[in-house]
DODRENLUM-75190 format. One record per residue (C-alpha): residue number from 1; z, x, y; residue in one letter. Coordinates in nm, 3 decimals, always signed. Example, Ala and Ser with C-alpha at 12.3 -4.5 7.8 and 13.67 -1.06 7.14 Angstrom:
@pos: 1 | c3: +0.780 | c1: +1.230 | c2: -0.450 | code: A
@pos: 2 | c3: +0.714 | c1: +1.367 | c2: -0.106 | code: S
END
This chain:
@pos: 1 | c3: -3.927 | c1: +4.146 | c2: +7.197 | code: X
@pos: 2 | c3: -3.635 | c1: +4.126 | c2: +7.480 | code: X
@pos: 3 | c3: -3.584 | c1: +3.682 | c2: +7.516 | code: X
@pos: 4 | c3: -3.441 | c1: +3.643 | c2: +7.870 | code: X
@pos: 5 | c3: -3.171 | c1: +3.439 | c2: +7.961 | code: X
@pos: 6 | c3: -3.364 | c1: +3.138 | c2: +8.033 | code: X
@pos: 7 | c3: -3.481 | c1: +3.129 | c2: +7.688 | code: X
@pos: 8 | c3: -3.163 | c1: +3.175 | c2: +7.540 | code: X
@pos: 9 | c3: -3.038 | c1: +2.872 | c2: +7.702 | code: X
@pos: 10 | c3: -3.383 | c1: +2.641 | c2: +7.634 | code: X
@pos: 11 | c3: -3.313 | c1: +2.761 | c2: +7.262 | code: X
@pos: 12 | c3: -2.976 | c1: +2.688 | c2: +7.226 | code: X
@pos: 13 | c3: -2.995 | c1: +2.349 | c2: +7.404 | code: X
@pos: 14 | c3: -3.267 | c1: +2.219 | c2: +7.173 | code: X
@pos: 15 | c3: -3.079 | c1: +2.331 | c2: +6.907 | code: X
@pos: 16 | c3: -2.731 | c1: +2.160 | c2: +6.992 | code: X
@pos: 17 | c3: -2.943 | c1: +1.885 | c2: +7.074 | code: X
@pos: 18 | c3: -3.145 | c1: +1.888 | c2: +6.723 | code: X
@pos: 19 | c3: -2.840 | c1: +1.943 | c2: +6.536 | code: X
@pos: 20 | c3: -2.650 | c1: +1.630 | c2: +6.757 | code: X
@pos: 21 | c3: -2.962 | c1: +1.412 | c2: +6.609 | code: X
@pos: 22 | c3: -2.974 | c1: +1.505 | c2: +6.251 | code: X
@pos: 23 | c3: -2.581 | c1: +1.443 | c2: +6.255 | code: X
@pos: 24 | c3: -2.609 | c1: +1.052 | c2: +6.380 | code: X
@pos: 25 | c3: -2.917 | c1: +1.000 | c2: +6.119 | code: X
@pos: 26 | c3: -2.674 | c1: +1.164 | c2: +5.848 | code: X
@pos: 27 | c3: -2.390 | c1: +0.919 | c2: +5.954 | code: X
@pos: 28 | c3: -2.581 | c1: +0.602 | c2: +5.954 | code: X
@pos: 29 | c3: -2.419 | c1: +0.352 | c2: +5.724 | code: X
@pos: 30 | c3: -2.639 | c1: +0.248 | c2: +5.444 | code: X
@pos: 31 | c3: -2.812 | c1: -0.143 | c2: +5.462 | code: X
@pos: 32 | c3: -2.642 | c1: -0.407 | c2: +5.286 | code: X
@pos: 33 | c3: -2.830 | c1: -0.508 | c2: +4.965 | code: X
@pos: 34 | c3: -2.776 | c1: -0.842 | c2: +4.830 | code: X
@pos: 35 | c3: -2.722 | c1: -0.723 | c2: +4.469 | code: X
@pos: 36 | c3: -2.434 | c1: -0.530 | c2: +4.580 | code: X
@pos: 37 | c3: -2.106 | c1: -0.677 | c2: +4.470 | code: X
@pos: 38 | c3: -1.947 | c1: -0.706 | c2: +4.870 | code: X
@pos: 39 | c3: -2.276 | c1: -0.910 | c2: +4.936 | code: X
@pos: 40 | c3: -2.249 | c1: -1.152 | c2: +4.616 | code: X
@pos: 41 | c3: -1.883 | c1: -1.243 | c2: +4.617 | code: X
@pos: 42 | c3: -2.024 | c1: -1.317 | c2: +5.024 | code: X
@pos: 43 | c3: -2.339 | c1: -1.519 | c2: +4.971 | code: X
@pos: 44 | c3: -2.484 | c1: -1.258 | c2: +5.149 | code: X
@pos: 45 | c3: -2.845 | c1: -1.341 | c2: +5.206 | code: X
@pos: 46 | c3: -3.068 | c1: -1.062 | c2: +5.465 | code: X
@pos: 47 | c3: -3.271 | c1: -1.401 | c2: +5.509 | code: X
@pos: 48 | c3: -3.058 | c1: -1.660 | c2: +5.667 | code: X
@pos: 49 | c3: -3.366 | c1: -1.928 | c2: +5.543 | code: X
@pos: 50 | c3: -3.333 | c1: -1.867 | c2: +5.236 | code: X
@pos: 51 | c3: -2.952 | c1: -1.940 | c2: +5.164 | code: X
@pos: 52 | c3: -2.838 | c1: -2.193 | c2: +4.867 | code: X
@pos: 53 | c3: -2.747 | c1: -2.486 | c2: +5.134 | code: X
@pos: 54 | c3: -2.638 | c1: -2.674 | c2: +4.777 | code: X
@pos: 55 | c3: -2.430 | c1: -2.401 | c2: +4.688 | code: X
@pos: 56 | c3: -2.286 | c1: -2.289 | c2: +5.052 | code: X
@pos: 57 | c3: -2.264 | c1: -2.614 | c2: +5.213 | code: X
@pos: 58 | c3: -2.114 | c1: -2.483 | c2: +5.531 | code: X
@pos: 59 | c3: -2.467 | c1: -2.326 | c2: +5.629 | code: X
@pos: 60 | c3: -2.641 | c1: -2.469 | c2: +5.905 | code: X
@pos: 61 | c3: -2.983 | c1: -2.369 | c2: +6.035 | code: X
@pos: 62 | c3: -2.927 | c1: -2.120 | c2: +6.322 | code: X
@pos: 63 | c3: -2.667 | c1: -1.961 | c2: +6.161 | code: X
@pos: 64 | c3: -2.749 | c1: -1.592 | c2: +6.152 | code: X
@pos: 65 | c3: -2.522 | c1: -1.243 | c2: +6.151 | code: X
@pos: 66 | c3: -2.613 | c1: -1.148 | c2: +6.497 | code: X
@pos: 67 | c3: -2.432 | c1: -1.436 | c2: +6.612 | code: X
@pos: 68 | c3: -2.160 | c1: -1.458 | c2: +6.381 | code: X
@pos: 69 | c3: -1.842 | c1: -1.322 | c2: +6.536 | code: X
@pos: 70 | c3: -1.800 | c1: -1.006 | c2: +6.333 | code: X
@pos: 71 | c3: -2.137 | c1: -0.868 | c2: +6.405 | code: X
@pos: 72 | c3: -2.250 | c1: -0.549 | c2: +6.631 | code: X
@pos: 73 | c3: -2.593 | c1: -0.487 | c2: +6.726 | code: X
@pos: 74 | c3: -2.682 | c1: -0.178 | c2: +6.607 | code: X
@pos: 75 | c3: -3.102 | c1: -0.198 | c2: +6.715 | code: X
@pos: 76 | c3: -3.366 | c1: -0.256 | c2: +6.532 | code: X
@pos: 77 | c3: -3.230 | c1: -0.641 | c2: +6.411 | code: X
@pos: 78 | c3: -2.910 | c1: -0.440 | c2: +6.181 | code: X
@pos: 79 | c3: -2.608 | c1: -0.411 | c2: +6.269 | code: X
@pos: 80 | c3: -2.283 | c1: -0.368 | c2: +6.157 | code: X
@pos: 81 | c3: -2.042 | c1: -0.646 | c2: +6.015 | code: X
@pos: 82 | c3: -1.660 | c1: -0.576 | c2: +6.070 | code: X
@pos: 83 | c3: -1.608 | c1: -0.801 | c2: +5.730 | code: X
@pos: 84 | c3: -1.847 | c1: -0.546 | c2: +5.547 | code: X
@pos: 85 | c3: -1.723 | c1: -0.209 | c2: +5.647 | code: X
@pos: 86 | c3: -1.993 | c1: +0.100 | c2: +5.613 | code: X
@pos: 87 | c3: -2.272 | c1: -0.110 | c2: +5.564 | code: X
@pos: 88 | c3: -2.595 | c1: -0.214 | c2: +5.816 | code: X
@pos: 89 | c3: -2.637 | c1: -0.591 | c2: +5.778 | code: X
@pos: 90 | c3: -2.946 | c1: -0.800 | c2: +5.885 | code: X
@pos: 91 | c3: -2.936 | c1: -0.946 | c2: +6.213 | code: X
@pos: 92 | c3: -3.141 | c1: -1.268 | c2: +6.057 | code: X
@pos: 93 | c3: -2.909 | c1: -1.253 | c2: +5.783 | code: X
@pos: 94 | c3: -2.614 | c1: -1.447 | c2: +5.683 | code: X
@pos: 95 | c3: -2.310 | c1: -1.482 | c2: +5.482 | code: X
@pos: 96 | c3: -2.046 | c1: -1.752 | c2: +5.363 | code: X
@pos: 97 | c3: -1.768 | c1: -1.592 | c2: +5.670 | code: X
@pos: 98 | c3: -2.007 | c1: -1.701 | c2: +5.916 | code: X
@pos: 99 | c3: -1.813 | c1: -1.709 | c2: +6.271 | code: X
@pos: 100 | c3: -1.939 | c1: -1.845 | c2: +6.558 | code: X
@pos: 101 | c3: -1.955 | c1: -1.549 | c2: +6.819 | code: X
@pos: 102 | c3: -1.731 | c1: -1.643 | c2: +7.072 | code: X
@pos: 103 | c3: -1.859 | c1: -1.658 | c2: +7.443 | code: X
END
């Protein structure tokens, strides 16, 4: 079978384009898990309710990563947390370096 030059280039786009998406999924930071030691020596909580407010005494209702200064929205409520390098945080979530985003 003789594939045409129209064909060649429908191939090799979906390809280039296949291989662009598999590459982001590969590269996407793992999530945060509480248990991990970054997260404990943070009071990291993925549910900003359900913080120790005796034990972190700076928490305040409302507080949450995606509006804490060192967070990016990433989609899908995660994102990433300059503070917490290679790792997807919770948007609803919360830690002890809270920071008022500024703005």
């Amino acid at each position: 079978m003789k594939a045409s030059r129209r064909q060649f280039v429908i191939y090799s786009a979906s390809s280039v384009a296949a291989l662009a998406a598999a590459g982001k999924v590969a590269a996407q930071p793992a999530v945060l898990q509480e248990t991990d030691a970054q997260a404990v020596a943070l009071g990291y909580k993925a549910d900003a309710t359900k913080v120790d407010k005796a034990k972190y005494a700076k928490y305040q209702a409302g507080q949450v990563c995606s509006n804490c200064n060192f967070y990016k929205d990433t989609g899908n409520n995660m994102g990433t947390c300059t503070v917490i390098p290679n790792k997807l945080v919770a948007g609803h979530g919360w830690c002890n370096l809270w920071v008022k985003k500024a703005g």
